[in-house]
N, C-alpha and C positions, 0 to 999 in steps of 0.2 A: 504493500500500500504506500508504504513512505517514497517507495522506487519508485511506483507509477506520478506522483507528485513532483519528484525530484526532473523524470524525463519530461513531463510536460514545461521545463524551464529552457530559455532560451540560454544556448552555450554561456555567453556572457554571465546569466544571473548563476548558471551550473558554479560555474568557476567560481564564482564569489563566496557561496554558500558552502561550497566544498572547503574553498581557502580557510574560512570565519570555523567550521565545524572541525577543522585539522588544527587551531589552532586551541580551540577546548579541548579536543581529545588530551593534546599536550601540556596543557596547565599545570593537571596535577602531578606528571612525570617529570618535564625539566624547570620548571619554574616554581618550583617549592618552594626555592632558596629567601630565605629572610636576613633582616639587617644584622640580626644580633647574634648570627651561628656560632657555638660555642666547637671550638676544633683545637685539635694540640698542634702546636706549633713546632716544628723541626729547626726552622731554620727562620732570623730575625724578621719577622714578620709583626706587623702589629694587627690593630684589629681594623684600622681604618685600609691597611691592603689588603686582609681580606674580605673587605666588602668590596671591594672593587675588584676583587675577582669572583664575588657570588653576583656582580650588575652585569657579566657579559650577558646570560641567560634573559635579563630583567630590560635590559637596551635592543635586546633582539626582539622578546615579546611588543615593546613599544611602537619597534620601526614598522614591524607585522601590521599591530594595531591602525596603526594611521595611513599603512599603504590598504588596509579594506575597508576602513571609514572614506579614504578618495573613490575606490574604486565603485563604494556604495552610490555613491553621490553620483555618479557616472552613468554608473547602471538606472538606477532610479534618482533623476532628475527631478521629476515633479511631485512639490508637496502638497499635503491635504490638508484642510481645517481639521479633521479630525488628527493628526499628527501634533498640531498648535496647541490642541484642549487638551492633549496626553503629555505636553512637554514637562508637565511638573516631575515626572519620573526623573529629568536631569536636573531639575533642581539643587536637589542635597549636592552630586557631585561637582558642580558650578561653585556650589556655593565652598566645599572643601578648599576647591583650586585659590579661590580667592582668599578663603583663610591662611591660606599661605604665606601673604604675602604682608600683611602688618608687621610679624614678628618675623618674619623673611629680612627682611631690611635690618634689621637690625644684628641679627645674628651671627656669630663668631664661625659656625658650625656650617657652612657652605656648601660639603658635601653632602651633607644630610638632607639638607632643604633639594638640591639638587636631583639628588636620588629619587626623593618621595616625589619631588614636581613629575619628573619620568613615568614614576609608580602609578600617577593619580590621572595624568595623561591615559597614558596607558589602555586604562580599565575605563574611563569617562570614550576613548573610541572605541571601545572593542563594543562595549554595550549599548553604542547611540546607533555602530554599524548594525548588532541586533536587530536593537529596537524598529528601527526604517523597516526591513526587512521583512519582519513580522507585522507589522502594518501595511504595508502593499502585499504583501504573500503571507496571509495568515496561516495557512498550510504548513509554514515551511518550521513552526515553533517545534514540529514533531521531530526533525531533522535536528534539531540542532539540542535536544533534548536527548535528541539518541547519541549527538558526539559526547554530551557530559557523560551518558551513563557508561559507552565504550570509555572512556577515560577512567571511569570510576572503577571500571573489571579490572585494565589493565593496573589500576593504583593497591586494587584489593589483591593479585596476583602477586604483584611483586612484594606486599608486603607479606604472603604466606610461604614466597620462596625465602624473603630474608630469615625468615621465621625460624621453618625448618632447614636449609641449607646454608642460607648468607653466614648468619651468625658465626657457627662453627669455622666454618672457612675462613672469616675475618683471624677469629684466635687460630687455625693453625698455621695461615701467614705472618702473624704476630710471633709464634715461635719459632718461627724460622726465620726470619727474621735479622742480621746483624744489627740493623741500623736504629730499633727499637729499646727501651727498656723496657723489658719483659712484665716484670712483676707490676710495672703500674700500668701499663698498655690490656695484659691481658685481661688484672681485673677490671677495668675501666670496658671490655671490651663486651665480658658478660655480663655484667651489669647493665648495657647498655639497651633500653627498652625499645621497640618494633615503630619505625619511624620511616619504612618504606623509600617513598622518592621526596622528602620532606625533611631529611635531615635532623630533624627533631619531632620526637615523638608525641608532643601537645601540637604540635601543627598539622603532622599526619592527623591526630584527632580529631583539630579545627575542619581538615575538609571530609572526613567519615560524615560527621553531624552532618554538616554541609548539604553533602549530594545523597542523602539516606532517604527523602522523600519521594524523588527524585526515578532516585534506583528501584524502590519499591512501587514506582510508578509502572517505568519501563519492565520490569520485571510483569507484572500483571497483565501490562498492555501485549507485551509479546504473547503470554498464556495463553489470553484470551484470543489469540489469533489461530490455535489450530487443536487448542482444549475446548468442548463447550460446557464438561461437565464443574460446577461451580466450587463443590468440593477438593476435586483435582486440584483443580487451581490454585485455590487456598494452601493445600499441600505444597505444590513443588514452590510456590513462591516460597512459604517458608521455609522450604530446603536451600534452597537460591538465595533466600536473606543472609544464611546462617554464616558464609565465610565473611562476612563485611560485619556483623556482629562482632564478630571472632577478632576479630581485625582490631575493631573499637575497643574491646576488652584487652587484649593485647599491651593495648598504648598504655594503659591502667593511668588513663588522666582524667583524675578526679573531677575537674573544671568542665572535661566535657562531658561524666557523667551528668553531673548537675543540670547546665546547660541545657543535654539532651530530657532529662527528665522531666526537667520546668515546660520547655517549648511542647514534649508530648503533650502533655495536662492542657497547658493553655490551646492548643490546636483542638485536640479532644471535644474541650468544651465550647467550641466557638458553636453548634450544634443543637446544644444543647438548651432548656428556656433561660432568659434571664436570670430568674432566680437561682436555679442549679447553678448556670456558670457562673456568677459572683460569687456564691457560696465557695465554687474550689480555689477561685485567685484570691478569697479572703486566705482560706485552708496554706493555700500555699505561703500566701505572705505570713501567715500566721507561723507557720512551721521554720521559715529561714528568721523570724526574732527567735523563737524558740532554742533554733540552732546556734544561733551565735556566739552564746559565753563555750561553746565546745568546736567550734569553727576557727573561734579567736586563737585559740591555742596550736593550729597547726602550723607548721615553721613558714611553707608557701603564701597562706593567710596573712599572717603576721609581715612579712616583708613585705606582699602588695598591699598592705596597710601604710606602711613607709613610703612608698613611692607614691600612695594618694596621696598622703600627708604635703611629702614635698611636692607634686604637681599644685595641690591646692594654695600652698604656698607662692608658686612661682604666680599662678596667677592672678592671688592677692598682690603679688610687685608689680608685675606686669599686664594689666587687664586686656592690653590688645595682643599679648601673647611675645612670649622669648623669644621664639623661632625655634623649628623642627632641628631637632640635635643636641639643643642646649638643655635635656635635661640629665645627660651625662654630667655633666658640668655643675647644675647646680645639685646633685645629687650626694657628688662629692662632698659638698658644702653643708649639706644638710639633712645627711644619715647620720645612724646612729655610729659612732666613732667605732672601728674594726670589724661594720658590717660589709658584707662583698659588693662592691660597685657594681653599677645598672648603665645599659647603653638605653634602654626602654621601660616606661612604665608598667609591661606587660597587661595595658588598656588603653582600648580603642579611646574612652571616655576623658581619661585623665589623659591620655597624650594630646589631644585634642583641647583641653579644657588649660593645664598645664601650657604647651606650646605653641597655642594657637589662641588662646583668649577667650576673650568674648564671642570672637568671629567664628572661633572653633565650636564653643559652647553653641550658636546659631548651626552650626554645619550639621550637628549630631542631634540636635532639635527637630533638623527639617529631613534624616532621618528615621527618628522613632516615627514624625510624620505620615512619612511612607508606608509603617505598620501598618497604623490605626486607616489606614484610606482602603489597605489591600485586606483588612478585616472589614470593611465596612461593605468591600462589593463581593464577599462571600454569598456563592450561595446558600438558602439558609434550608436546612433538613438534609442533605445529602453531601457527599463528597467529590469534590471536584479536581479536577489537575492543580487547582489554585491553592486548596488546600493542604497538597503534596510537596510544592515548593515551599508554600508559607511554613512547613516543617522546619525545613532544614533551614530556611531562610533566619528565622526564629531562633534557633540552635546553636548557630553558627554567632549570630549578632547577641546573644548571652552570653555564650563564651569569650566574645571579644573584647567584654569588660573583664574577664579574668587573664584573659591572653593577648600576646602578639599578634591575633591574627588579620589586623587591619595591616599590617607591613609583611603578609606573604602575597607574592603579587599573583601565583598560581589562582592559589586560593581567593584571595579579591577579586580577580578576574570572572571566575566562576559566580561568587556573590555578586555579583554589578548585572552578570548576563542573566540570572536567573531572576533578577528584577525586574529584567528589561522582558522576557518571556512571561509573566503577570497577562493574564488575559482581562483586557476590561472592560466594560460596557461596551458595548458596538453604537459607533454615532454614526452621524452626515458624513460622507466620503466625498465630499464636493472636492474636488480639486480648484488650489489657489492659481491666484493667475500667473502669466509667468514672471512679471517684473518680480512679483512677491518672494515663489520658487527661488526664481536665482540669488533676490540678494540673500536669503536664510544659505541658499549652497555655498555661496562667496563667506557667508561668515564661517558655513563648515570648513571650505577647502583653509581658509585662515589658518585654524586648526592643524589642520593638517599637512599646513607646511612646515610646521615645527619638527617633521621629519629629518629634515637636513640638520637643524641641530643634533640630532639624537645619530644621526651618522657621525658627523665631528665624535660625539663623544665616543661612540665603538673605535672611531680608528685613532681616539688616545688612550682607549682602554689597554687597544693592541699594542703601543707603542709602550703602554707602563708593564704591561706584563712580558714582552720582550725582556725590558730595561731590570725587569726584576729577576727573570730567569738566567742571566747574564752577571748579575748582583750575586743573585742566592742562590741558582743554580734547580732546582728541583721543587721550587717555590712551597707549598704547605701541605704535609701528608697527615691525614688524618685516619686515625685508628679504624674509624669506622669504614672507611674506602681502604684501607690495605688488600693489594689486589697482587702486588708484586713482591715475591720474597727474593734481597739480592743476596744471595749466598756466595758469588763471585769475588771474590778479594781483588778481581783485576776489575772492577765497575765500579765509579764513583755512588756514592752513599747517595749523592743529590740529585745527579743528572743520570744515573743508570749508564752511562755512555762509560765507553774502553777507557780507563783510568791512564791516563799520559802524562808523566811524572818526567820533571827534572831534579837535580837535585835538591828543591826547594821544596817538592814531592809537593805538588797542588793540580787539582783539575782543570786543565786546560777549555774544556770543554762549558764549564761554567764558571770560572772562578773564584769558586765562593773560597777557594787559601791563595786566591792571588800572590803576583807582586807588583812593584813598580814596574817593572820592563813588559808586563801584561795588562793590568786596568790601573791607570796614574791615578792619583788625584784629582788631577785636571779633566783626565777621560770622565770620570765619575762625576765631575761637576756639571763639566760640558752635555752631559748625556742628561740630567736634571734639571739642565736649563730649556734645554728643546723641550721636556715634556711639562715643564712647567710655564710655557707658552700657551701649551694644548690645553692643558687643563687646572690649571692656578689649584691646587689644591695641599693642604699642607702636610700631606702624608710624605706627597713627591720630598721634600727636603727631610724629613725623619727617617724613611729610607734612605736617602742618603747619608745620612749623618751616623747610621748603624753600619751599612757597608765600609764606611771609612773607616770607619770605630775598627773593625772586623779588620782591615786591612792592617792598621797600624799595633793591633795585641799580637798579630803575625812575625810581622815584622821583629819586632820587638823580642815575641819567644822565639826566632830563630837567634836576634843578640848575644841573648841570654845563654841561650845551647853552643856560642861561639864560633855561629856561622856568617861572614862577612856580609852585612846589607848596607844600602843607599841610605846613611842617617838622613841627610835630608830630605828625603823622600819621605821616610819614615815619618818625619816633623809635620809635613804637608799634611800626609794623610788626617794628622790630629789637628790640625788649624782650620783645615776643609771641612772637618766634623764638626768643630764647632762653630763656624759660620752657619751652616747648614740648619743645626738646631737654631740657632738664633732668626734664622728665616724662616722657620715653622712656627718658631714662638711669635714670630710678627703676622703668621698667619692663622692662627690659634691661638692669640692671646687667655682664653680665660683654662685652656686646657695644663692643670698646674703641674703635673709629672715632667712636662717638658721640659720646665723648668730644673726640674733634679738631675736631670740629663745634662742640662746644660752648667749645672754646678760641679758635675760630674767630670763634664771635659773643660771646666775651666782648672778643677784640683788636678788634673793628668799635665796642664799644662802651665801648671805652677803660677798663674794668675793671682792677688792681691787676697789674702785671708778674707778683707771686706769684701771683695766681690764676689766668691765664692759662698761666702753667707750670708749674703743680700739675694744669692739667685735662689740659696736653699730657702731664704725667707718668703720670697715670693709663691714660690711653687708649693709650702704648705702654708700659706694664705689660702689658695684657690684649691689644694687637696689636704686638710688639717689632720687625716687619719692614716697618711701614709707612712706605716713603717719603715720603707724604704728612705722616706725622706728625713724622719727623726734620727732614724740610727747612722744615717750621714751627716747630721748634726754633731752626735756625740762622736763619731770616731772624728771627725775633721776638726772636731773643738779642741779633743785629747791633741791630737796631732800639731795644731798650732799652739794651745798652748805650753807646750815644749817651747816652740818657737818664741814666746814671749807675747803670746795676744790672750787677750782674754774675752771668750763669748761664754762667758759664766750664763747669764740671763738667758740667751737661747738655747745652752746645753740645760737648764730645768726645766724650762716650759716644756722642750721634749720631752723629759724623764716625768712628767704630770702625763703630757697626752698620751705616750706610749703606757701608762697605768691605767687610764680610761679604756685604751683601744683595748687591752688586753682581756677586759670586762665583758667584753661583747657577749663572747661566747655562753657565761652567766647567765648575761644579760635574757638572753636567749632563751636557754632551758630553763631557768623561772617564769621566763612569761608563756610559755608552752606549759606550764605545771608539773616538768622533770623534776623530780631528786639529782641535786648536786653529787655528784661523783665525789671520794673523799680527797682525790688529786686536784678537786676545783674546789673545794670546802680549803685545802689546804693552800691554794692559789691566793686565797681571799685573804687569810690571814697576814700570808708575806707580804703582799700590796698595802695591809695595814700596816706593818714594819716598816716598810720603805716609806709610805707617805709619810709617818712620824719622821725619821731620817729627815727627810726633805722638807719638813716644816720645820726645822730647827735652821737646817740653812738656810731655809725663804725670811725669816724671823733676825734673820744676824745678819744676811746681806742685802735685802730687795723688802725689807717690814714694808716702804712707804709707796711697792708697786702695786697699782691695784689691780692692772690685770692680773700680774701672778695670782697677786693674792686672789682675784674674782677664780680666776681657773685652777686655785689648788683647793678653794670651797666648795666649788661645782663637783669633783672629782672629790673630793673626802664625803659630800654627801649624798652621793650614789653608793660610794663603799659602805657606810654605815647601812643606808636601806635593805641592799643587798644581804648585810650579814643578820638583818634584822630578821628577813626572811626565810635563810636560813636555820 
């Protein structure tokens, strides 16, 4: 039936609907990829390159996107009044695009804003291409319903192959292995829960809920095409459900049980009279206060507690919004001292509300919107296709106040189309005239010349992952993709290529153990500067500043072993790293680690004690909880004053915040309702030791500072609380 529909299209529309439905299939298999993927790192990589090597997938989905929003507009030319009265369906995403842009302008975090504008693109053409489409061809919703749900086999497939064979295989590549640490690789590896082509297994989760309605639609609809008996039916579907079930349980993510259990109930009852359904969304709400004092306590709860806190925060500062990115940043500023940093609120809600303002707060308004409109043109006594989507639709957007899943772009893409496939009242099909037609097409094709941007950026994506595989050589292996074991002694660790060794024994091939007479300083610069033409971004010079780094500890251990190198070369390497960082820091001012980096290569190159502890100063200003940066305090304070300086005052303040930081963990399992361990019962005590210690000498050399004094009161009466409730 769907084939007889499809052949009655003219080649042109063929091609387009083919194109549009090839690129759902593939959502949820290559573009899974999200901002924040947690991956272990081989080789000096930070987290800002690995997002720009999870955006190749995410720049190809976009350029896709806007070459079948042109090709729409092409194909079908002329618009309807009924088109005009449906337009509210692009609303919310209009409205996102431009929440963008208040705290856009302001924002340190350029990549981020950048990313998402591509992300929000993206999925605003891929579903306006729909939408058109299913408005002139309403036939064709069934089509393109069947690429989700083909997508959704192939997603349930692979995740029951990871299942049963992936996994294993990962650990016995992990033991074989040279290039691995065994013991932390392979537990990390079975540990590792069922996350299919999504990298993370609450995202695989996010799109199970997702397309559940959906599938169980298709699944029926096909039944019913060559079963008539009704029973049957009912059977093999649920035999048919059962691996995608399987699948959801798997993930074991609490967030999208929930999720999925609230949106059943509420879909359920949409059905049902009045009275009954209020009754169960009282029930319900009634059940999540009930839950709460035992909700509060679980560690996941507890942390996305912190991160509303500080979204709610930032946009008490900023009410038109920080900008997308910037809540890394203030995150840092205002967690709980020695809890794990966050690149994301992990919610759609607070990211929105947080980093985009008031405007964002409007964006996510004139989404719940869209609920309440596609409840309202429910059929009422029976179940309809509408029904089936508002499932998953539903599931998916509950969840996404507990998760990431507004920033997987697979997965949004899928949510936006399944929007745009909402069947609505049927109106006036009058067709507008043409002047009208063209200029709404002229504002589309606008649109969709934003394409050539979005090539620029793939062909400096190409040029920075060149530039990094050249740098690092075998760029970022991740436990869970271990697919190659090199057991070769003659194959570089990084680049797998024939290991070509002088006597300085480094990979030619990559040269992640360079030398001077192979990648200069200069080469490394020069090669930083072309791509930071392309794409001004301030990872380009942080990578850099680590290759050089890498270049010059080489150098240096071969000195040491008393093999003859190029000092001044050597010197360069360390002068070029730390320009480098300094021109990251001028492109990521509020980002404060960089700073420790760069206090770091200013102590390598014996730079002025004040400068050195004016960079450390800066850098836990804007990260106050960094271990890394306190105990470079105290060893550089030890260290100078030898030399005759005295940073008495900054070596306490550290020795205060590193006794806060170290409380976390406490902090932690009392607010979960754990019994202390008697090695944290005993932690507490010695922190009462030292702070006594430490207010004898805040009391003899600094009585008349009041910061000291405000942050060694803060920190003495957490301790006391703490032992109170022990």
């Amino acid at each position: 039936m769907v084939l007889n529909r499809f052949q009655d299209l003219k080649l042109a529309e063929r091609v387009l609907v083919l194109c549009i439905s090839l690129l759902l299939f593939f959502c949820p298999l290559y573009f899974g990829l999200n901002f924040g993927q947690n991956a272990v790192e081989l080789s000096p990589l930070d987290l800002f390159s690995w997002i720009y090597t999870s955006a190749w997938p995410l720049q190809i989905l976009t350029i896709a996107s806007l070459l079948c929003l042109i090709f729409t507009v092409v194909v079908y030319p002329q618009r309807s009044k009924n088109e005009l009265r449906q337009s509210y369906f692009l609303v919310p995403w209009f409205a996102l695009i431009l929440a963008l842009f208040p705290g856009g302008i302001r924002t340190t975090e350029k990549a981020f804003l950048n990313q998402y504008i591509s992300h929000v693109v993206m999925v605003f053409a891929l579903a306006l291409s729909v939408w058109i489409i299913v408005n002139q061809k309403p036939k064709m919703r069934l089509m393109f319903l069947g690429a989700i749900f083909c997508g959704s086999c192939k997603s349930i497939f692979n995740g029951l192959y990871q299942y049963f064979y992936g996994f294993q295989q990962n650990v016995q590549s992990i033991e074989q292995s040279s290039s691995v640490n065994l013991g932390d690789f392979k537990g990390r590896a079975q540990e590792t829960l069922l996350y299919a082509d999504f990298v993370l297994s609450n995202s695989y989760a996010a799109h199970l809920v997702l397309v559940f309605g959906v599938f169980l639609y298709m699944t029926r609809h096909i039944l019913n095409s060559f079963i008539a008996d009704n029973k049957r039916v009912l059977l093999w579907t649920v035999i048919f459900m059962m691996p995608l079930i399987s699948c959801l349980i798997l993930t074991r993510s609490r967030g999208a049980f929930v999720a999925f259990f609230i949106a059943t109930l509420i879909t359920l009852s949409l059905n049902l009279t009045n009275k009954k359904k209020y009754s169960i969304w009282l029930s319900v709400f009634l059940l999540s206060l009930v839950s709460l004092p035992t909700l509060s306590k679980i560690g996941s709860v507890i942390v996305r507690g912190e991160y509303a806190r500080v979204s709610l925060s930032m946009l008490s500062d900023k009410p038109l919004g920080a900008g997308i990115g910037e809540f890394r940043n203030d995150y840092l500023l205002g967690k709980i001292p020695g809890a794990e940093g966050a690149v994301l609120p992990h919610s759609m809600s607070m990211t929105l509300l947080g980093q985009c303002g008031i405007p964002g707060l409007l964006a996510f308004l004139l989404f719940m919107a869209s609920f309440i409109y596609i409840i309202r043109i429910l059929d009422k006594g029976k179940w309809t296709l509408n029904h089936f989507i508002l499932w998953g639709l539903l599931a998916w957007f509950i969840h996404a106040q507990l998760d990431f899943n507004f920033f997987i772009p697979g997965t949004l893409a899928t949510f936006a189309v399944m929007l745009a496939l909402i069947e609505r009242p049927k109106s006036d099909e009058q067709i507008l005239g043409k002047k009208t037609s063209t200029g709404i097409n002229i504002v589309i094709l606008c649109l969709s010349v934003s394409v050539f941007l979005f090539v620029k950026d793939m062909y400096s994506l190409h040029r920075f992952s060149l530039t990094h595989d050249k740098f690092f050589g075998g760029a970022l292996i991740d436990y869970r993709f271990a697919k190659v074991a090199n057991n070769d002694l003659s194959k570089c660790d990084y680049c797998l290529e024939e290991l070509q060794q002088d006597n300085l024994a480094y990979c030619v091939s990559c040269g992640v153990l360079g030398d001077p007479s192979f990648l200069s300083a200069e080469m490394i610069v020069k090669e930083c500067e072309v791509l930071d033409e392309l794409m001004e971004r301030p990872d380009i010079w942080k990578m850099a500043s680590k290759k050089l780094m890498i270049m010059y500890f080489r150098q240096k251990y071969l000195l040491e072993q008393g093999v003859a190198v190029d000092k001044v070369a050597m010197e360069q390497y360390l002068l070029e790293s730390e320009r480098s960082m300094e021109k990251a820091i001028k492109s990521e001012p509020r980002y404060g680690l960089n700073y420790l980096s760069l206090a770091e290569l200013q102590f390598q190159r014996k730079k002025s004690p004040q400068l050195v502890m004016s960079s450390l100063a800066d850098g836990l200003a804007l990260s106050p909880d960094s271990r890394r940066g306190h105990n470079m305090v105290l060893r550089y304070g030890d260290y100078y004053r030898r030399l005759g300086f005295d940073f008495k005052r900054q070596e306490l303040l550290s020795h205060i915040q590193l006794s806060e930081i170290s409380m976390a963990g406490i902090r932690f399992n009392l607010r979960q309702g754990r019994k202390l361990s008697e090695e944290q019962e005993k932690q507490l005590f010695e922190l009462s030791a030292k702070m006594k210690q430490l207010n004898l000498f805040l009391l003899r050399e600094f009585k008349d500072d009041e910061e000291l004094l405000g942050q060694y009161e803060k920190v003495t009466k957490l301790l006391e609380q703490l032992k109170e409730r022990v």
